[in-house]
C-alpha positions in Angstrom: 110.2 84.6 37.8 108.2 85.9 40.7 108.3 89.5 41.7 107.7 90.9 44.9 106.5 93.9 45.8 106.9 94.8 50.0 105.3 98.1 51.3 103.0 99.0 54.1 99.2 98.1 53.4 98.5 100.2 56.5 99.1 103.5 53.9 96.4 104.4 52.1 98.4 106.1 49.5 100.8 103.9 49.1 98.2 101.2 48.9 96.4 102.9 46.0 100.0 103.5 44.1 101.2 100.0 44.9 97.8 98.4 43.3 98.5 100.1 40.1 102.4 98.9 40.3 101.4 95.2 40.6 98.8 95.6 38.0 101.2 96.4 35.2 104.3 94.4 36.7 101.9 91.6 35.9 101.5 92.3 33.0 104.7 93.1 31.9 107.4 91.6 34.2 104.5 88.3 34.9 103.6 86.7 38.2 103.8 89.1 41.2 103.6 88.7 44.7 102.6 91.4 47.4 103.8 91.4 50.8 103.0 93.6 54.7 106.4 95.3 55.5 105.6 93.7 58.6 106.3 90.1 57.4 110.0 91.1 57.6 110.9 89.9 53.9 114.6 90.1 53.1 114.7 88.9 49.8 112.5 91.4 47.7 112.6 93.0 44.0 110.9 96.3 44.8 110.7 98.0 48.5 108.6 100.9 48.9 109.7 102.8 52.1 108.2 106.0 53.2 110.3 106.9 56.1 114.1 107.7 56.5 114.8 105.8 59.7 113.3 102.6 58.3 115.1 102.9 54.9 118.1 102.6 57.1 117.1 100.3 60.2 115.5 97.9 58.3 117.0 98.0 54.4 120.2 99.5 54.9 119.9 102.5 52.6 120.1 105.9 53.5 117.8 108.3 51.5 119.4 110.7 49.6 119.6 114.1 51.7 118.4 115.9 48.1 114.9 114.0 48.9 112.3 116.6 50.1 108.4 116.5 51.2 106.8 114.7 48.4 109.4 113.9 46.5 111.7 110.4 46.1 114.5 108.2 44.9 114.4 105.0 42.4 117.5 103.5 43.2 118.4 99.9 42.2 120.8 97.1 42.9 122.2 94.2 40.6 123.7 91.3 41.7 124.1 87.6 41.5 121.4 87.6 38.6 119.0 89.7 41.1 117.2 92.9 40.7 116.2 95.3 43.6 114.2 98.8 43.2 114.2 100.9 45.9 111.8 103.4 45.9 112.9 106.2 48.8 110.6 108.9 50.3 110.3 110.6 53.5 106.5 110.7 53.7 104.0 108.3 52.7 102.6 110.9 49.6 106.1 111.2 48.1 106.6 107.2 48.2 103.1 106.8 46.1 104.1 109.4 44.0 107.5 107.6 43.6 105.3 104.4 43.1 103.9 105.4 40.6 106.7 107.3 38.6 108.2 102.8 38.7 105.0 101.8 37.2 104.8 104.5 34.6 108.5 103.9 33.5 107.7 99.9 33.5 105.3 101.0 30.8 107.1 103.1 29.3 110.8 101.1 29.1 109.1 97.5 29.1 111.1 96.2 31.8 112.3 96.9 35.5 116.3 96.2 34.8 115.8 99.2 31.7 114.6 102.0 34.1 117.0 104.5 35.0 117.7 106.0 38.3 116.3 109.2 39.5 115.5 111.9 42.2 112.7 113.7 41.8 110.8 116.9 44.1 108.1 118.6 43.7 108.5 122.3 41.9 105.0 123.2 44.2 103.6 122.2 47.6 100.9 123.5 46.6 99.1 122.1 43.0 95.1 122.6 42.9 92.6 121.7 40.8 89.5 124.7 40.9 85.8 122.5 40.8 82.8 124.6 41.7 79.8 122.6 42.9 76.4 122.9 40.8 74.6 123.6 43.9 74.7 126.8 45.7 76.3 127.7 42.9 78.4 131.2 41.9 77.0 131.2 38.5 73.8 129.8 37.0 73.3 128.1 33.6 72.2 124.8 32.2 75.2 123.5 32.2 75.6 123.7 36.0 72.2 122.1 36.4 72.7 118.9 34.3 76.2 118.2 36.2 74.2 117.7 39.4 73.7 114.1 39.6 77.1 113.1 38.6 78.7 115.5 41.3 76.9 114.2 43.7 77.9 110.6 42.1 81.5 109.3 44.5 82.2 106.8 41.3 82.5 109.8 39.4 84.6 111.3 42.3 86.9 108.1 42.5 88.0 108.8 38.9 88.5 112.1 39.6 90.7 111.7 42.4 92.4 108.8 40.5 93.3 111.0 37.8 94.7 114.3 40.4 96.4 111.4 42.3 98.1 110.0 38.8 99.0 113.5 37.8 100.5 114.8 41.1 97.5 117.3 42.2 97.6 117.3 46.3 94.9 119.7 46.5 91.1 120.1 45.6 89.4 122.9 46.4 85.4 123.0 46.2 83.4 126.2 45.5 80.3 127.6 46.1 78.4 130.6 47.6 77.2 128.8 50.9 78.1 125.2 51.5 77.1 124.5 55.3 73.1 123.7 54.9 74.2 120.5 52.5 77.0 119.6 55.3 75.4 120.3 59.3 72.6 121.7 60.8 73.7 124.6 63.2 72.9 123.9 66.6 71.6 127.4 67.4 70.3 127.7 64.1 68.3 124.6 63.1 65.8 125.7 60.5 69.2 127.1 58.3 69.3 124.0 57.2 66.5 122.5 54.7 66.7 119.1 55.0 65.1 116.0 57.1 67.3 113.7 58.7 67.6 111.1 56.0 68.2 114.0 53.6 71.1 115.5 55.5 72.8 112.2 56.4 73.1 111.4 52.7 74.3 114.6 52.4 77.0 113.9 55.4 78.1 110.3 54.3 78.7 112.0 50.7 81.0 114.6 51.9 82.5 112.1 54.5 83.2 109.8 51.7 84.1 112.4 49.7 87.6 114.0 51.9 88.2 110.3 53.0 88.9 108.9 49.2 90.9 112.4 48.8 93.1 111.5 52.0 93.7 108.5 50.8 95.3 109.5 47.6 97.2 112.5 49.1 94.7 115.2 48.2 93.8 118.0 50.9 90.0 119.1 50.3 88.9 122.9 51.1 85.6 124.6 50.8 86.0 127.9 49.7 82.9 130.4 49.9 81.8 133.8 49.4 80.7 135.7 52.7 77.6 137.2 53.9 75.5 135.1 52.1 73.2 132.6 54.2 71.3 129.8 53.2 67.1 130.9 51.8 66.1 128.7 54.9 68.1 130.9 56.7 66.4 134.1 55.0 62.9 132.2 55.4 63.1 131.5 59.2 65.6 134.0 60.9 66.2 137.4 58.8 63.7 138.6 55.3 66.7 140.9 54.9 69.1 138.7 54.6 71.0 137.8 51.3 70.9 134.3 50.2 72.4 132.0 47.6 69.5 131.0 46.1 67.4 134.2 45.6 70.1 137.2 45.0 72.5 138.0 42.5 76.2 137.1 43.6 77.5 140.6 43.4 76.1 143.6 45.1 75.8 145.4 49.0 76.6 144.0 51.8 73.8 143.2 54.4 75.6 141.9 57.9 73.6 141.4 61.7 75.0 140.0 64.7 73.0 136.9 64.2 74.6 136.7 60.5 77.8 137.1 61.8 77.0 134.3 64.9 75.7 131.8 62.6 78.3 131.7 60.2 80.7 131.9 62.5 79.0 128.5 64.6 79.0 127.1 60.7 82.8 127.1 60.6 83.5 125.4 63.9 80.7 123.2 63.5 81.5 122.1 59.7 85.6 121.7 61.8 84.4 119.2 64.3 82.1 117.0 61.8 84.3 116.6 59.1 87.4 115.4 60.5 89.3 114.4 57.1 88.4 118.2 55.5 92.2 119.7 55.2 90.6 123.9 54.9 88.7 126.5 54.4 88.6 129.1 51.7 86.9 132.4 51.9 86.7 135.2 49.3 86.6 139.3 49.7 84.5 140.8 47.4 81.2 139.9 46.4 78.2 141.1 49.0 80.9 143.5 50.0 80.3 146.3 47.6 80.0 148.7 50.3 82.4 147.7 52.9 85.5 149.4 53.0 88.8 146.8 52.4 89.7 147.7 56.6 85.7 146.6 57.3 85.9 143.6 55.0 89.1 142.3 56.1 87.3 142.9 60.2 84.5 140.6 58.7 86.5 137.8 58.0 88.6 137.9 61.5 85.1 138.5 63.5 83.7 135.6 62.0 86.1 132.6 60.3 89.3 133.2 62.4 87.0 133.1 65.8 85.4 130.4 64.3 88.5 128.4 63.1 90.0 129.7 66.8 87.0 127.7 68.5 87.3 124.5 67.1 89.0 121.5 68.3 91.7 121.1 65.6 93.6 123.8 63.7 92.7 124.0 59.9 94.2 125.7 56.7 93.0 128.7 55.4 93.1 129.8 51.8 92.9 134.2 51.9 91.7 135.3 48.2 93.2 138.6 47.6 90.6 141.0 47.8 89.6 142.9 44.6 89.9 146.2 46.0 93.6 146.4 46.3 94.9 147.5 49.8 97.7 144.6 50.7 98.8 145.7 53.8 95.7 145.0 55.4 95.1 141.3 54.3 98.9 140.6 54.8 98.8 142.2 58.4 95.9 140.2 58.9 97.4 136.9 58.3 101.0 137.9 59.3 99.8 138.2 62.5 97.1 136.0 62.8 98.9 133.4 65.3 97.2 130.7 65.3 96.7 129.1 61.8 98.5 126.1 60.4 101.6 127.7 57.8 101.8 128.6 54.8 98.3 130.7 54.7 97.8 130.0 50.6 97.0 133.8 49.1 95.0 133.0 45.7 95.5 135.6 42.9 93.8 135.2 40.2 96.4 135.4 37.2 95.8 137.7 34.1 92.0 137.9 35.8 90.2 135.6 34.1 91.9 134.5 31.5 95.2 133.0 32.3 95.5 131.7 28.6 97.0 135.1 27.5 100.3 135.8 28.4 102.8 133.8 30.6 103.6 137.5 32.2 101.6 138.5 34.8 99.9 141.8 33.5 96.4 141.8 35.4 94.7 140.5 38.6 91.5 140.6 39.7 90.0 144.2 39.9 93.2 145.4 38.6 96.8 145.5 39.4 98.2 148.7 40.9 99.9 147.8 44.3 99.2 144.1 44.1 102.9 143.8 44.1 102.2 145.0 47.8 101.3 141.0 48.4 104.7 140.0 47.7 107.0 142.5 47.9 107.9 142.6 51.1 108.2 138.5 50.6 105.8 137.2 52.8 106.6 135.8 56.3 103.5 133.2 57.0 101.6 133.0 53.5 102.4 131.6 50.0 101.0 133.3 46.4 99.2 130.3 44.9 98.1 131.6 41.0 94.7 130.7 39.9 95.2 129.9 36.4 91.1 130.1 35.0 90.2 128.8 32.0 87.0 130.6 30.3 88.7 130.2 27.6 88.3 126.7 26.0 85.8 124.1 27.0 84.8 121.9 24.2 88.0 121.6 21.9 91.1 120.2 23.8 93.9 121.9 24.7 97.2 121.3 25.0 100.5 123.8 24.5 103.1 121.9 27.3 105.7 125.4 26.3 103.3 127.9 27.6 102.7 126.0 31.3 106.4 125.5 31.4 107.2 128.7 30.4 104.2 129.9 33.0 106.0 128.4 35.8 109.4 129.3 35.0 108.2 133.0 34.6 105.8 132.9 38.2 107.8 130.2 40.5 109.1 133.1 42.7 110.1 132.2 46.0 107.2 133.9 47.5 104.9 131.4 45.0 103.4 128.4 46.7 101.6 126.8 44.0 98.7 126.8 41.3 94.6 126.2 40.9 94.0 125.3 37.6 90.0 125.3 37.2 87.0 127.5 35.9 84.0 129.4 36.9 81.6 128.5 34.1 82.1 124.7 33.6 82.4 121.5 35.3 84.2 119.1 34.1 81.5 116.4 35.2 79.2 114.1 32.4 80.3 115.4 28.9 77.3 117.2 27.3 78.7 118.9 24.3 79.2 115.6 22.0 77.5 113.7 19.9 75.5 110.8 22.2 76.0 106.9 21.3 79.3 107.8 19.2 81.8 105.4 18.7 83.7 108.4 19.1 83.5 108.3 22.9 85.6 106.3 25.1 85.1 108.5 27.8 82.0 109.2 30.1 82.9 112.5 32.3 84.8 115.6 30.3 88.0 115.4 32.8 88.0 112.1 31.2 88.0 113.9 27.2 90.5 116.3 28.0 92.9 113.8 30.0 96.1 115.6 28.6 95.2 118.9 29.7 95.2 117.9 33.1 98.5 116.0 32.7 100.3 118.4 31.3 99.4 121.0 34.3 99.8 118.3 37.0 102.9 116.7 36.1 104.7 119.8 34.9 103.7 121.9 38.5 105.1 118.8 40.3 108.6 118.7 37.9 108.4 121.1 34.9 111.1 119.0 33.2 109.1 116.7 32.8 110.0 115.6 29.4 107.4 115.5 26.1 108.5 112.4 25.6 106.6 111.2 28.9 103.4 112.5 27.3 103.8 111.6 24.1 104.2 107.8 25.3 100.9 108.7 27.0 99.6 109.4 23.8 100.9 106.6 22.3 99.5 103.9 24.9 95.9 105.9 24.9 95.4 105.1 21.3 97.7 101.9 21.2 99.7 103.4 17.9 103.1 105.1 18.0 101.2 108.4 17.5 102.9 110.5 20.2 105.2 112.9 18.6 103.1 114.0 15.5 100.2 114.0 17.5 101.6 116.2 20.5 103.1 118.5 18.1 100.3 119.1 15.9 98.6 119.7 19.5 101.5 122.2 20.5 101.3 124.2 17.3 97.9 125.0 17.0 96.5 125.7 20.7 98.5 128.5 20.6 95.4 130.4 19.0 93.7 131.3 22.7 96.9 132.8 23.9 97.5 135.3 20.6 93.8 136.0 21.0 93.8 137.2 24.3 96.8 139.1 24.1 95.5 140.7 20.7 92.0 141.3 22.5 92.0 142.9 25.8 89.3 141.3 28.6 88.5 141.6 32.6 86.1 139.0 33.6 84.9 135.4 32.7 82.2 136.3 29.8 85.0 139.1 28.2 86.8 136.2 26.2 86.2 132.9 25.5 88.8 131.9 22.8 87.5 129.1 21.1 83.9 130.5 20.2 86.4 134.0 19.2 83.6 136.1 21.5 83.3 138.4 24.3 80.5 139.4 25.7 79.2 141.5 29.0 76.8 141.6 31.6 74.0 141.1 29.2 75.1 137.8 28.1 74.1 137.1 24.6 72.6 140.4 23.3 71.3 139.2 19.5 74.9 137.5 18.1 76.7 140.6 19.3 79.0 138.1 21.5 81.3 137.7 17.9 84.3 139.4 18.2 83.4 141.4 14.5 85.8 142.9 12.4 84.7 146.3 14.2 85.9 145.2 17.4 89.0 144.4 16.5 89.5 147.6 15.2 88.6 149.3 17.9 89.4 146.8 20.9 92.9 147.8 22.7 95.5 145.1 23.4 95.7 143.1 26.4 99.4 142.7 26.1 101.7 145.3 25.2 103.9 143.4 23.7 101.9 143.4 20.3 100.1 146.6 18.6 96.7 147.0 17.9 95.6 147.7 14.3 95.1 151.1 15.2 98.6 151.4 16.3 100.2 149.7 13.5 98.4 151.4 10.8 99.6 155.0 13.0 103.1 153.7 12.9 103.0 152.2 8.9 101.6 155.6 7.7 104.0 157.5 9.6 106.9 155.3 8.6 107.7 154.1 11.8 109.3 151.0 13.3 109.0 148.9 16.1 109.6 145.9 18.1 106.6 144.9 18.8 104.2 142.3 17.5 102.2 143.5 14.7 98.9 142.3 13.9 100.2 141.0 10.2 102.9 139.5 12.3 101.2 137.8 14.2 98.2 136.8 11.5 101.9 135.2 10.1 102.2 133.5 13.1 99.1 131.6 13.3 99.0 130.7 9.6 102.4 129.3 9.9 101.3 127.2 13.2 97.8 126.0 11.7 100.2 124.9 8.4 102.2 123.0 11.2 99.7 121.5 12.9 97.8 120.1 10.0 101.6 118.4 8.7 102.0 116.9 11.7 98.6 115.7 11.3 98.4 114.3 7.8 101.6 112.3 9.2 99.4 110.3 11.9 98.2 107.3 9.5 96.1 105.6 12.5 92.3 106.3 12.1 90.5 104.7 14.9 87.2 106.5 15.8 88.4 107.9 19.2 91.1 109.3 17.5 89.5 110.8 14.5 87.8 112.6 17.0 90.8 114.3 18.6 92.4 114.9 15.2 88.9 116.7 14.5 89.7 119.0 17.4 93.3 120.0 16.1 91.7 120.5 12.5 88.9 123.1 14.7 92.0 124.8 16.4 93.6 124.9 12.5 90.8 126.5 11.4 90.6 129.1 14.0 94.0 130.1 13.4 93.6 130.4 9.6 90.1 132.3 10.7 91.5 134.8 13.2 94.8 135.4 10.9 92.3 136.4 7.8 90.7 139.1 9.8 93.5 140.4 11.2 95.1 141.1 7.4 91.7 142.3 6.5 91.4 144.9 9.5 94.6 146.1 8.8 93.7 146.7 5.0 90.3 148.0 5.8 91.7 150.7 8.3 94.4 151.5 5.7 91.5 152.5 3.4 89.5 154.1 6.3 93.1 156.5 6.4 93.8 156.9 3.3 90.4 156.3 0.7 93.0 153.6 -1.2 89.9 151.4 -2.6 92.3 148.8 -3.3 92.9 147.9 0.7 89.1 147.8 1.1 89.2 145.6 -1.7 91.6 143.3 -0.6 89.8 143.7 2.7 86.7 142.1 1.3 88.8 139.3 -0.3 90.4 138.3 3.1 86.8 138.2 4.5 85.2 136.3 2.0 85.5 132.6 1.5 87.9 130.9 0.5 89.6 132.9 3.3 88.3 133.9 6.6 84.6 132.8 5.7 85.6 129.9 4.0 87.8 129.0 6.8 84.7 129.7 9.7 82.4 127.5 7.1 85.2 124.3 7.5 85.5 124.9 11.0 81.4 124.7 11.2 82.1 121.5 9.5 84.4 119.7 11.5 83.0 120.4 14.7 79.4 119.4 13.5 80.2 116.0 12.7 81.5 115.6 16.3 79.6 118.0 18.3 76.0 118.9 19.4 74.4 122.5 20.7 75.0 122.7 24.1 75.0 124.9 26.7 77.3 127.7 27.8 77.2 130.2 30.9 78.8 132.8 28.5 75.4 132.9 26.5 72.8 132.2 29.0 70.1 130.4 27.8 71.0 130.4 24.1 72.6 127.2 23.0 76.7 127.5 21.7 77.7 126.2 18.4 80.0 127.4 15.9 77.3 127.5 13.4 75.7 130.3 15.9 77.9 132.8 14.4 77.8 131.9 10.4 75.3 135.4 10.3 78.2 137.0 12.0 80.8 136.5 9.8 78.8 137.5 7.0 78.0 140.8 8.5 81.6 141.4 8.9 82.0 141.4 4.8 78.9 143.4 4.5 80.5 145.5 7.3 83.8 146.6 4.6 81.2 146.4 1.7 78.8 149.9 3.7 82.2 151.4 4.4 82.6 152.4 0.6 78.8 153.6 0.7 79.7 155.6 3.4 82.8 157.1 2.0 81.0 158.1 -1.2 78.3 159.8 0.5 81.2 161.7 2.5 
């Protein structure tokens, strides 16, 4: 039996969702046949209609009134031994998204008469993936450097897209400090730019490429950029003074002229009129604005991108980062009365700072988080919160906990709440640098491509958080062709819930304060001689991040003092982790498939095990070791040293070195600057913690 597929091949999107729909009916249903809307077919098996006026003029269906932008309806009819899907949008992004929620049940039910009905809308207009560009870039590091080619690679960018498209993302966003020299050469300001011709039209058919292959898949592209600073050709030809992305440090003073002011300002309208298919802009307050007042930075902005947004042909969107220096009344008055940009205005906040992996609650933006509430409270009129979830948290071992984003968005889905970024600062998710080359390991090229469930999990859960596991675990199951899906997801879910009890144990600010899965935080100084570990002193002196839990200071106050309380103890929680690394590792052992890809993501389970079983150890042995420091009981700094020393928390670190080694190579990380990560870096470290406990009784004897 022949089935037909009708749909207009004059949408892009649809185009790119039907392709993948007639690929696996195929395979599945066999022979299939394509046909233009146009053609004026009657007889059809599945319809793809975009548009409520034909759904009813030309099919004879009306679209459910539930349907909203980007959402849709599967709806089928039986009869007289035939079979007709319907899949019902009112826009051509919620009929390929409909499109390809047919193909994915086709896989996952094995046949078009077994697929249930459905409506589905999307939780979020607004779902964004953060990618900073390796060239102009915010922060500088090897591993920035060697993403360069394959950034600037559109084969790598077709997968990309592909896999937003797939996952629901409608939004990229691209970051750096100064983008317009790679994308026009200002008319009044030529030698800005350092390019020849050739060079700059290779530059112009990238980007052009670029936001066309986005468009076509539903995604809205913005550049999003950090003020005053100018290009060094800029610096080099119009102004010594002036601060550019190549030469100064990101943060600092302000330097602003006219000229500045006149360029940048001809850079937005300019970048406007050349790049037709670019959706926004973005544009951040606080860097190169340590002097400015929140009132003079906010009159920066308007001065220069709203006249230069005004002076363009076309309106654009705008994305408004909050500033860090809290004063909300003056962004929101700014863009509340603004009058002339495209609505909503999308307000980023950056969500627990950096660190979003710490608590679902939202306990911290950038710079701090008195009067923030200010953003939202009155709701907004003209502007949406959109919560940048950053990850500095995690870049090598894959992630995935599907509770905490559901539980994120269910906490943060406010009214006033637009949508999500999900991205980071300090890594690109281009060619995959950190494992070992020519393994048969690897069936993946780019790192998006490694850590393909993490970016399922946050796409299709901010498009319909009820998404069920069940649709990732059949993900799972067709990825390594082995009915793998539940043990594997679960052994996932229990023990990547180590970065989140970390963070909230271990209070941070900014990007290098925390990065989970190496268990360091470091500062300004980057890597300052292995002092990046989070030691056993740390922990007893770090506060928490989320009150919810005590520190060991506080619980050893409390336990001497015979108190009680509600709150999450650090032997609690050490419980905790032990009890989800022993879950995750039985839900493990039950996976009996063994292929070589997926020995590798089992390896990165047994890493997160390990972590667990590491970070609970220490936690026992601070506790015991500041019950000593109170009390002089040389039994607790006994048992202190125990917990340290292998088979416990060292012994856990050296099988953790172990697992990771056989998969794993040194590589770089922005956290440590020029000094390669592995886990082995910090073998010294955990050492010194024992030796740490072992001084303490020399220095209570010479007390």
């Amino acid at each position: 039996m022949t089935t037909t597929v009708v749909y207009h091949k004059d949408s892009s999107m649809i185009r790119f969702a039907a392709s993948k729909l007639l690929d696996t009916i195929a395979r599945i249903e066999g022979p299939v046949k394509p046909l233009d809307l146009a053609a004026n077919v009657i007889s059809t098996s599945v319809n793809i209609i975009s548009d409520r006026e034909e759904a009813a003029s030309q099919h004879g269906v009306t679209i459910d009134h539930s349907v909203a932008p980007e959402g849709f309806e599967l709806r089928k009819r039986e009869g007289h031994g035939s079979l007709t899907w319907y899949i019902l949008a009112g826009d051509e992004a919620g009929a390929m998204y409909g499109t390809l929620e047919l193909e994915e049940r086709l896989r996952n039910y094995g046949s078009l008469m077994a697929i249930p009905e459905c409506i589905i809308n999307a939780r979020f207009p607004f779902r964004a993936v953060k990618f900073n560009l390796p060239w102009s870039s915010y922060r500088k590091n090897a591993c920035f450097e060697l993403q360069k080619d394959t950034v600037r690679d559109l084969a790598f960018w077709q997968k990309f897209l592909d896999m937003m498209a797939e996952n629901r993302y409608n939004v990229l966003t691209l970051w750096n400090l100064h983008p317009f020299p790679y994308m026009i050469r200002p008319v009044h300001f030529p030698k800005a730019c350092p390019f020849n011709e050739e060079e700059l039209a290779e530059w112009k058919q990238y980007w052009t490429a670029l936001f066309r292959m986005a468009k076509e898949r539903g995604i809205e592209t913005y550049m999003v950029n950090w003020n005053i600073f100018v290009s060094e050709a800029y610096r080099e030809h119009y102004d010594p003074q002036a601060i550019s992305d190549e030469t100064f440090y990101h943060y600092g003073d302000s330097y602003s002229t006219d000229m500045i002011k006149q360029y940048t300002r001809e850079c937005v309208t300019q970048l406007i009129e050349e790049y037709p298919d670019l959706t926004g802009l973005g544009i951040s307050l606080g860097e190169r604005m340590n002097d400015m007042t929140p009132q003079s930075r906010q009159d920066w902005v308007n001065d220069v991108y709203f006249e230069g947004m005004k002076q363009a042909s076309r309106p654009i969107k705008f994305i408004h980062r909050a500033p860090f220096s809290v004063d909300p009344s003056i962004t929101r008055n700014a863009i509340e009365s603004n009058g002339f940009m495209p609505e909503p205005v999308w307000v980023e906040v950056k969500f627990n700072w950096s660190h979003a992996y710490s608590s679902s609650k939202l306990l911290l933006t950038h710079g701090g988080s008195n009067g923030m509430e200010g953003y939202w409270k009155p709701s907004p009129t003209n502007y949406k919160i959109t919560w940048m979830v950053r990850n500095e948290d995690f870049f090598t071992l894959r992630w995935a906990q599907p509770d905490f984003i559901r539980e994120h968005i269910a906490e943060n889905g406010q009214d006033y709440v637009g949508g999500y970024y999900i991205g980071s600062e300090c890594m690109i998710p281009g060619i995959d640098y950190s494992h070992l080359k020519d393994s048969d390991h690897m069936d993946w090229t780019y790192l998006f491509e490694k850590n393909w469930l993490y970016y399922m999990l946050w796409g299709r859960l901010l498009y319909e958080p009820d998404t069920p596991d069940r649709v990732f675990e059949k993900a799972i199951e067709q990825r390594h062709r082995a009915p793998i899906g539940v043990p594997l997801l679960k052994a996932y879910a229990a023990v990547c819930k180590m970065p989140m009890a970390l963070a909230s144990m271990y209070s941070f600010t900014w990007d290098f304060t925390l990065y989970a899965e190496g268990f360091m935080s470091t500062d300004e100084a980057e890597y300052d001689g292995g002092a990046s570990f989070i030691s056993l002193q740390d922990l007893l002196e770090r506060k928490t991040f989320n009150p919810e839990y005590l520190s060991v200071s506080e619980y050893v106050d409390q336990r001497l003092e015979g108190q009680t309380t509600d709150r999450i103890s650090p032997l609690k929680l050490a419980e905790t982790l032990e009890s989800d690394a022993n879950h995750g590792l039985e839900w493990l052992a039950a996976i009996k498939a063994d292929t070589p890809v997926l020995c590798c993501e089992k390896a990165d389970i047994e890493a997160w095990a390990h972590l667990n079983y590491y970070f609970a150890d220490k936690l026992r042995a601070a506790v015991s070791y500041e019950l000593y420091r109170r009390t002089g009981d040389e039994a607790e700094r006994l048992h202190a040293i125990q917990l340290l020393e292998a088979p416990h928390a060292a012994g856990h670190w050296e099988r953790l070195i172990a697992v990771t080694k056989a998969h794993y190579v040194e590589h770089p990380l922005m956290h440590l600057g020029k000094t390669p990560f592995s886990w082995e870096l910090y073998r010294p470290q955990v050492l010194e913690d024992i030796a740490f406990v072992h001084a303490g009784n020399q220095m209570s004897a010479s007390r």
